[in-house]
N, C-alpha and C positions, 0 to 999 in steps of 0.2 A: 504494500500500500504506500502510495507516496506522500510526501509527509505533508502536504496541503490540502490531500483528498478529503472531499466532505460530499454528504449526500445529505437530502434533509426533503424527508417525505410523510404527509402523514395518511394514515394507513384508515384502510374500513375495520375493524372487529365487530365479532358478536359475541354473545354471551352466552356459557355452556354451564350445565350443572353437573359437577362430579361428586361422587359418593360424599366427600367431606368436605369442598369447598367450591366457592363460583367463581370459574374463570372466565375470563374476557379474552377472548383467543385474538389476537394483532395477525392481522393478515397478510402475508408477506410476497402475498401474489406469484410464488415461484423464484423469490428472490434471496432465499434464507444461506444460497452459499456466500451473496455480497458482506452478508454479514457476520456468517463464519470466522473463529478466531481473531474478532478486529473492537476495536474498542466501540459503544457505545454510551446515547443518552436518549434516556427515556422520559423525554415530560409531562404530566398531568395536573390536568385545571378536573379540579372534580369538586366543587363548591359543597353540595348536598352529602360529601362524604359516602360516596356510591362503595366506594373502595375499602372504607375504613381509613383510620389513621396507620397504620401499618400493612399496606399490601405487599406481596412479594412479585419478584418479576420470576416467570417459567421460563429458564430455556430447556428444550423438548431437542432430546440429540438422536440421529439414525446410528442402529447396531450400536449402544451403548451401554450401557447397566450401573448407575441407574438412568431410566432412559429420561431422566427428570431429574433437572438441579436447581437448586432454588436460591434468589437473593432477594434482599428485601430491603425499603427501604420507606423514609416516613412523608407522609402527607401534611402540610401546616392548617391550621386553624380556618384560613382561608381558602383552602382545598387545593393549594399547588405542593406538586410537590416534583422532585428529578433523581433518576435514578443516573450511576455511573457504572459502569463494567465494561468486565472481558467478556465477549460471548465463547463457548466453546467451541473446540473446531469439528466437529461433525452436525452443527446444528442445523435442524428441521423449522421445527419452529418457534414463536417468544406468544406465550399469553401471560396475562397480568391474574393473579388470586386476590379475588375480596377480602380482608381480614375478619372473619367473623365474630371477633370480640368486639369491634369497632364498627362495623360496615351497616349504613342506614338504608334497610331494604324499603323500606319506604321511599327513597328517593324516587325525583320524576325526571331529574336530569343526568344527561347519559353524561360521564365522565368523559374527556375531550384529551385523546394522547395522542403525542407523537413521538418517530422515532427517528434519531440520527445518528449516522454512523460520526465520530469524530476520529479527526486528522492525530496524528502523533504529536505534533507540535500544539494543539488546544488541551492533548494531555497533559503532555508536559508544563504547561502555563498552569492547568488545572492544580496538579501537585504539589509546581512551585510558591503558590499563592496559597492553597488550603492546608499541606502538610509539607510546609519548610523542610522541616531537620530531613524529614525523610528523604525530600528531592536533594538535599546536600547528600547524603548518606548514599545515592545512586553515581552522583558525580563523581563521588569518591572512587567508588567501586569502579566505573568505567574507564578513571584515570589512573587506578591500579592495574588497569589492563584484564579487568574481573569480568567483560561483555557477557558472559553469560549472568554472572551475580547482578550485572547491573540490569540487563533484559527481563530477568524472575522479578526484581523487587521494582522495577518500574509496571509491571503488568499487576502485581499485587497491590499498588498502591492505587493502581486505578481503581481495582474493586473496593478499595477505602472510601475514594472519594465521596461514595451513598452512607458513609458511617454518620450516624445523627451524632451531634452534641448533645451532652449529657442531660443537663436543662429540657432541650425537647423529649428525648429518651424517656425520660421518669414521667412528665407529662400523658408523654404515649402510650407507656404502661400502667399510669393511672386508668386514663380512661377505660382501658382493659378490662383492668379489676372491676369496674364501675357494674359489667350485667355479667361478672364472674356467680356462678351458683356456688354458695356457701355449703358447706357438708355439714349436716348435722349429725353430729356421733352422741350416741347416749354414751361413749363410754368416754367422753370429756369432760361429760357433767361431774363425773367425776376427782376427777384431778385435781391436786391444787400445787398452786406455786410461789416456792416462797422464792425471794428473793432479797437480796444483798446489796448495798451500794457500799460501796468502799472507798477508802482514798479522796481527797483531792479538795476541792473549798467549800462552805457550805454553797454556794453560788452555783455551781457545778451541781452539787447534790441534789440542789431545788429544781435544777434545770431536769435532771435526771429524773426526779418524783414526778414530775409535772407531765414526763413524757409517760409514765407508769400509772399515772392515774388518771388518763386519756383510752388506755389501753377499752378496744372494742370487746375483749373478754375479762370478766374481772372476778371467777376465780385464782387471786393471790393477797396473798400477803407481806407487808413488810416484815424481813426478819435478820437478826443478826448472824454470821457467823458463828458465832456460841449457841445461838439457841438450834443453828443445824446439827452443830457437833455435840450436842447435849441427844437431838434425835438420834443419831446415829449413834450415841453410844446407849442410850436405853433401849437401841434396836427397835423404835419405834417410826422408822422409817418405812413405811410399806412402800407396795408397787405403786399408789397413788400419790406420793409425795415427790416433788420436780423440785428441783430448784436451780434458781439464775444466779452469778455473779456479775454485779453491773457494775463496770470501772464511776467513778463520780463526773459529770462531763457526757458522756454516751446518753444517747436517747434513743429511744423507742420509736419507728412506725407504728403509727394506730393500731395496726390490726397483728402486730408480730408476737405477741405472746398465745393470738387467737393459729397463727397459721404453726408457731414454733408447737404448739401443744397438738396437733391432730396427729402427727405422726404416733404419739406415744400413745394416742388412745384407739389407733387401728393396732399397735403392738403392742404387747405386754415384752416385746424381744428389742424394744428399741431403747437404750442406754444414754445415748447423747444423741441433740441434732444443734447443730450450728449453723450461722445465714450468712451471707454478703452484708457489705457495709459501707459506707461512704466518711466522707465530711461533711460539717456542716458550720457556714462562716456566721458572724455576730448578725449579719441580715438575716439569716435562715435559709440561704442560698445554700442547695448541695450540689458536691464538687468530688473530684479527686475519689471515683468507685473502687474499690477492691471486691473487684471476682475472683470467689476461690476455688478451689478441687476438692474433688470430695476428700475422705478422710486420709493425708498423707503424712504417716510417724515420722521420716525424716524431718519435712517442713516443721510439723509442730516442734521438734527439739529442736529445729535452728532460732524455733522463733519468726520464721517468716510466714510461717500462716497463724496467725492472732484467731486464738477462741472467745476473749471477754465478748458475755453475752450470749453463750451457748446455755444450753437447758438441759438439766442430767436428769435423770432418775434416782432419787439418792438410797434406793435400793441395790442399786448396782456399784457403787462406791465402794471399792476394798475397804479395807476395815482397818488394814496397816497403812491408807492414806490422812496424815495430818491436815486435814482440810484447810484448819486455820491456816496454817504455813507454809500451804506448797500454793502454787500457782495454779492458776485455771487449766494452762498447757499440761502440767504436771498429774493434775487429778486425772486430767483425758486421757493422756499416754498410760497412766495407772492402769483405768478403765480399759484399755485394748488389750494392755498384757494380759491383765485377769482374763480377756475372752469372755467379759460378763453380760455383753449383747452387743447393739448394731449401734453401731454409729454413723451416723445421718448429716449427710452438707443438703439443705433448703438453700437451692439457689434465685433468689430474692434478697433484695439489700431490704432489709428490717433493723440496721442500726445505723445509727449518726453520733460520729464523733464528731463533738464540739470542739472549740479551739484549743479546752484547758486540757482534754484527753488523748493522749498520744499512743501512737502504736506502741505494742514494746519493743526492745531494742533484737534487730536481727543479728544471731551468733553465726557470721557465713561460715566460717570454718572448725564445723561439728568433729570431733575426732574420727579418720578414716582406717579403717578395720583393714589392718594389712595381715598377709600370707608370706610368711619368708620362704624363699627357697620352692615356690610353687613345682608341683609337678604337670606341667602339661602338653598335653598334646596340641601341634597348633595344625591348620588345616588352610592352606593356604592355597584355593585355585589360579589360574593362568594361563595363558598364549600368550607365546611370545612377549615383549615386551622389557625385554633384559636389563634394563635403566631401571624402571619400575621395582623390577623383579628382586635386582640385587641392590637397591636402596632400604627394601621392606626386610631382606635379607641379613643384610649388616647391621640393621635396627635390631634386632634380635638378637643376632647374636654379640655383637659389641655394642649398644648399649640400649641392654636388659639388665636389670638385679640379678643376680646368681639363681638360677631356676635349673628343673630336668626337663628339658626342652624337647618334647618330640617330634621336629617338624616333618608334616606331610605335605608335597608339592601334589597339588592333581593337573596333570599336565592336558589340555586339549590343544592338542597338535602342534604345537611347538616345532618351527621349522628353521627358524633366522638363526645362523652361525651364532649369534652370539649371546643367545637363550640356551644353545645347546651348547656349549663351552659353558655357561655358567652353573646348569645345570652337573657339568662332569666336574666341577672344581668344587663343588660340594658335596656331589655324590663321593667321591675320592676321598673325601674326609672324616665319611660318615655321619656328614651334619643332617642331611636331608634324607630322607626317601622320595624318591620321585612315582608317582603310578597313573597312567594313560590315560586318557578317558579321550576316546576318538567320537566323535561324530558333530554335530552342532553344539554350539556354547549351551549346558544347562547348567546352574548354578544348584539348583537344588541338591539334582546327580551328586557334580562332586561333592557339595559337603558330606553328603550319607555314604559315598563310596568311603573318604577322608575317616570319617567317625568308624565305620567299621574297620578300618585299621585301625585305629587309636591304639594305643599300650596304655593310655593312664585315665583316671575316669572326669579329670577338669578337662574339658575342649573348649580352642580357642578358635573361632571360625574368624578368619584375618584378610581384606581383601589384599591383593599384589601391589600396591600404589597405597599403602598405609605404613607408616613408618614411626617409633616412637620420639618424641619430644623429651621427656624425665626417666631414666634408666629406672624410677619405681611405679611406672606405669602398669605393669605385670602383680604387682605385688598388692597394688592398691583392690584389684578387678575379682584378684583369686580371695581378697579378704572379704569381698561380698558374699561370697559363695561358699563363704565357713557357717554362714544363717540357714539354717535349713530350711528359712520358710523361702531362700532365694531361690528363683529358678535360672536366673540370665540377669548378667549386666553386661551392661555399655558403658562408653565414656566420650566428651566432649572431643570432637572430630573436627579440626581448623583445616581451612584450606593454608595453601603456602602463603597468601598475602596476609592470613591472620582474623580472616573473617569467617564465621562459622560454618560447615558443612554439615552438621550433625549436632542436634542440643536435645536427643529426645526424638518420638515419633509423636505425635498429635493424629489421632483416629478420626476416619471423619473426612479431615482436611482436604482439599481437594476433591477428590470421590471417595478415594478408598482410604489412604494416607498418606500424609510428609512431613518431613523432618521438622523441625519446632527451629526457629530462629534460624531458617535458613536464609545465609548471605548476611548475617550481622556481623556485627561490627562487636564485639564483646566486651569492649571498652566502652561502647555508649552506654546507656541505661534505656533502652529497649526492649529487654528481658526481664525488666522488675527487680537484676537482682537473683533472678533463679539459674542463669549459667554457672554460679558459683554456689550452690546447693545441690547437694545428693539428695536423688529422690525416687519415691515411688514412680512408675508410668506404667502404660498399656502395652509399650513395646520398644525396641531398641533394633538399630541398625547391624546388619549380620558382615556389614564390613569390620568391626571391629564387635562380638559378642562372644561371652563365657558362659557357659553352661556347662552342664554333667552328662557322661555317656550315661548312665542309667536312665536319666529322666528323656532323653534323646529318644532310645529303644525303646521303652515305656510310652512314648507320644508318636512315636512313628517317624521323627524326623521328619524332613524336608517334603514340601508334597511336589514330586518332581514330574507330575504328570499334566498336572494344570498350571501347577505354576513354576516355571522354568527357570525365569529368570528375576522379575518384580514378584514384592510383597509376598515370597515364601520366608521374608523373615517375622515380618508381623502375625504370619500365621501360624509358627513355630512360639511366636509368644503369645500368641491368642490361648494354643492348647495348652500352655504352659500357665495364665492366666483361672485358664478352667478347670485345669486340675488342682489348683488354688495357692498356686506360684506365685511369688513377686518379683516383678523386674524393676532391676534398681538401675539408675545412671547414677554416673558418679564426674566428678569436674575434675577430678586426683588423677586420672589416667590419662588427661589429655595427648591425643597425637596428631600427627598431620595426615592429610584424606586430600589426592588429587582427585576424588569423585568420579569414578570410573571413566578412567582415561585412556584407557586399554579395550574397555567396550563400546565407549562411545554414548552416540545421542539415539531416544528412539524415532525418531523422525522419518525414517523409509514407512514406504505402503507398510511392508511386511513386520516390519517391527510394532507400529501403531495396532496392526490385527491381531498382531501377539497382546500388547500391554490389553488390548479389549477383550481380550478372553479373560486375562488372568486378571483385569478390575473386574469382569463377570462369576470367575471363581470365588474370588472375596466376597459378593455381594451372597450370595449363596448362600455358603455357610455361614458369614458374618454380618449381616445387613443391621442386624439391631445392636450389635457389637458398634458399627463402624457408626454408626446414625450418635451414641452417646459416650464419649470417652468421656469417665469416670473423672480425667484427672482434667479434663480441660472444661471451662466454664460454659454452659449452654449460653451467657447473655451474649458469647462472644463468638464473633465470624470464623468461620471452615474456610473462607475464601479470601479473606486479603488476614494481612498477616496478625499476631498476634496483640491481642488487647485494645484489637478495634471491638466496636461495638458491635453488634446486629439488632438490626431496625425491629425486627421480630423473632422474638426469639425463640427457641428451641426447648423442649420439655423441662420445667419447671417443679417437676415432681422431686418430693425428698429423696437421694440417691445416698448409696452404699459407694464405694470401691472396688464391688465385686463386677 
């Protein structure tokens, strides 16, 4: 597309009724390949609110799975409102979805849209004016010589551009709530909650009572510390007894004690539920949201995910917990060791810190669980590519920590002089095994051919073009794997200029998944903060991943029939997941990732038919998997990058980890 190109046409639609929503199909007359992988804007005048305040845009893609992606974004007051995006590149067709929380079927006036494709250069102005740092952040990248990192996070940023400011957001999801149907549970009649204000000035406190005595449900009570720890020690705390700690300063949404209590009155198994949070300045203006993950141990001991304001069961409370004395973090984390029920993220911002209540402080560097002298097997495929091959090579062996190394090469077809010289200078040595694998590149293959060699039962699945950075990167990975409840880690993957290739998998993302802070910059503060956090996730990159031959043959390994080459590592941690594994990343193990540069891009016809079968396999087995990753926040977008907002968000129901 040339970079002035514009088209700007508007279109007939009609209106269709599907099983759970009403689409307004945009009619593209036969022209949906113009529009095909290229940026768009979609504008709407819809006065009477036809739409809702939150509709989403459908693009509808041929031979795809799912054959339906969805972006969303907000309508103002006045009924205008503009969508920005990437359209995908097999796209059929673009309808618009009414919001049905919001959408006035009453209306008499049809909603008036248009669509225009935009030029590169209206992008680019777009980003530069709406999201600064970020359009710097691109510049950077392209004048690092990073064209690809700067081409992914300029296409994501365009999917930003439809991200609402926070201000209308809350607005939006007000009005939401507004013809929300309220559950009535007899067994909340029940319950009662005491609650705790602690800390901080009487000013702050009053602030803090005032938002608790607003509250839409008003089984609670005010209560001290002492007078909990008096229940729990006359063991007079039943299954109907909750209770809150409120820092002094934190307020309450109206309705948060009403929405934080239903979970435990659908369970007698539900333990703890904790909610999202904001600020909130001396006007009353909220700002600055923190959306969190569901329940993740790492975070809460770093400190960077803050519980003040979760609601326990104080039946479920160990007995050897000092209530008065230990922290909010500290009672939760109690509460998971014991295994004494569920713990629950309600993803809705239900608290406001005030100016006097501050986050607590984040400890980024938690003590890292090292393995001296690891024994492992490592599994290293490849063609050709001897640069590659014998960088990744000499990283191991001269600087590794002192480990029992059993490196396995799986060779597909290696022809170039001087792959095969490198391979004889190691073979010679007895460093390596080398063993064939002829036919088309499958990546699954060799790992499972790799693992059934194995000698030692840690495997290290390592791609060819991965090299380490800190000689105790091995030591860091295998002291994960001393937890038995672990089943696989990973570790932070930089490219050579130093910006991220790998911080995590985020489920979801894209269609099926992609890597979390891909092409950042790890020095900006882009990540929150969480690239230097060891943490729970759904999955980790099989270019650099540890796990056990037991738990491998136990799961079947690799599925090397559907999926060849993409996303058989996410699915090796899916089963890993479901057998009730935890994958852990770690920032300790950092190496460098030239990101498959030996396979290349999947850009051919043939390649694109491959990644669409094996985004097909995913959806399969994993569609409700991939639709909610546990660890990543529903208020926020799958499609431009992370800690943007979405206009409409994604299932709001109290979530596990599991």
């Amino acid at each position: 597309m040339a970079l002035s190109e514009k088209l700007d046409t508007v279109f007939d639609w009609k209106m269709m009724r599907e099983v759970d929503r009403v689409e307004f199909s945009v009619a593209l007359a036969g022209a949906a390949d113009r529009y095909a992988d290229r940026p768009i804007m979609v504008s709407v005048y819809d006065p009477d609110h036809r739409l809702g305040w939150r509709p989403q845009v459908l693009f509808k893609r041929r031979d795809r799975t799912p054959s339906t992606v969805l972006r969303s974004f907000l309508i103002s007051r006045k009924g205008r409102g503009r969508f920005y995006g990437w359209t995908p590149v097999q796209l059929d067709a673009i309808a618009l979805a009414a919001d049905p929380d919001t959408a006035n079927d009453a209306a008499r006036i049809q909603p008036q849209v248009r669509l225009r494709r935009l030029s590169l250069i209206e992008v680019a102005v777009l980003i530069a004016c709406r999201r600064t740092l970020a359009f710097l952040q691109i510049i950077r990248l392209f004048l690092a010589g990073n064209k690809k990192g700067a081409a992914f996070r300029f296409v994501r940023q365009c999917d930003a551009l439809s991200a609402p400011y926070y201000t209308d957001w809350v607005e939006a999801q007000a009005r939401a709530e507004v013809g929300e149907a309220r559950t009535d549970v007899q067994a909340s009649k029940r319950l009662r909650v005491l609650v705790s204000i602690e800390g901080g000035n009487p000013i702050a406190a009053a602030e803090t009572r005032d938002s608790l005595n607003a509250q839409s449900w008003r089984c609670f009570q005010e209560a001290t510390e002492a007078d909990v720890v008096k229940l729990l020690e006359c063991n007079k705390a039943d299954s109907d007894a909750l209770w809150m700690r409120l820092p002094a300063g934190m307020r309450l949404a109206e309705r948060a004690l009403e929405r934080l209590v239903e979970p435990f009155a659908f369970s007698e198994d539900v333990a703890l539920c904790y909610s999202d949070e904001d600020r909130i300045n001396v006007r009353g203006k909220r700002f600055a949201p923190f959306f969190k993950p569901a329940w993740n141990a790492p975070l809460v001991r770093s400190g960077w995910l803050p519980l003040e304001g979760a609601l326990f069961r104080l039946s479920r409370i160990p007995a050897s917990v000092a209530v008065e004395s230990a922290s909010t973090a500290e009672i939760a984390l109690a509460v998971a060791q014991a295994r004494t029920g569920e713990l629950l993220h309600l993803p809705r911002v239900l608290l406001h810190r005030g100016p006097s209540c501050h986050l607590p402080s984040t400890h980024a560097k938690v003590a890292q669980p090292k393995h001296l002298r690891p024994a492992v097997s490592v599994i290293i495929p490849t063609r050709d590519r001897a640069d590659l091959l014998g960088a990744c090579l000499k990283g191991l062996f001269e600087n590794t920590a002192p480990a029992d190394l059993d490196v396995i090469v799986i060779d597909n077809e290696s022809s170039e002089p001087a792959t095969l010289a490198l391979f004889s200078l190691y073979e010679q040595s007895e460093s390596i095994r080398r063993i064939p694998l002829p036919g088309g590149f499958n990546f699954a293959r060799a790992c499972n051919i790799g693992v059934d060699a194995a000698q030692h039962d840690l495997i290290l699945l390592l791609n060819n073009d991965v090299e380490p950075i800190d000689c105790h990167w091995l030591e860091c990975l295998a002291g994960e794997l001393d937890d038995s409840t672990v089943g696989a880690a990973g570790n932070l993957l930089l490219f050579p200029d130093g910006f991220v290739q790998h911080g995590g998998v985020t489920l979801g993302a894209g269609t099926v998944a992609r890597h979390s802070f891909h092409f950042l910059d790890p020095k900006d503060d882009g990540d929150r903060g969480l690239l230097n956090q060891r943490r729970d996730l759904s999955a980790v990159t099989a270019a650099c991943l540890l796990t056990r031959k037991d738990l491998w043959r136990r799961l079947g390994g690799m599925e090397e029939q559907k999926l060849t080459v993409a996303f058989n590592d996410v699915d090796y941690c899916l089963k890993l997941r479901e057998a009730g594994f935890r994958i852990v990343w770690t920032p300790e193990a950092a190496m460098l990732h030239r990101e498959s540069v030996s396979r290349g891009a999947d850009d051919t016809p043939q390649k694109l038919q491959r990644f669409a079968r094996e985004e097909r396999a995913m959806h399969e087995r994993w569609s409700d998997k991939l639709k909610a990753d546990p660890y990543y926040n529903p208020n926020l977008s799958l499609i431009a990058e992370e800690f943007v907002l979405e206009a409409h968000p994604r299932n709001l129901w109290p979530r596990s980890n599991d």
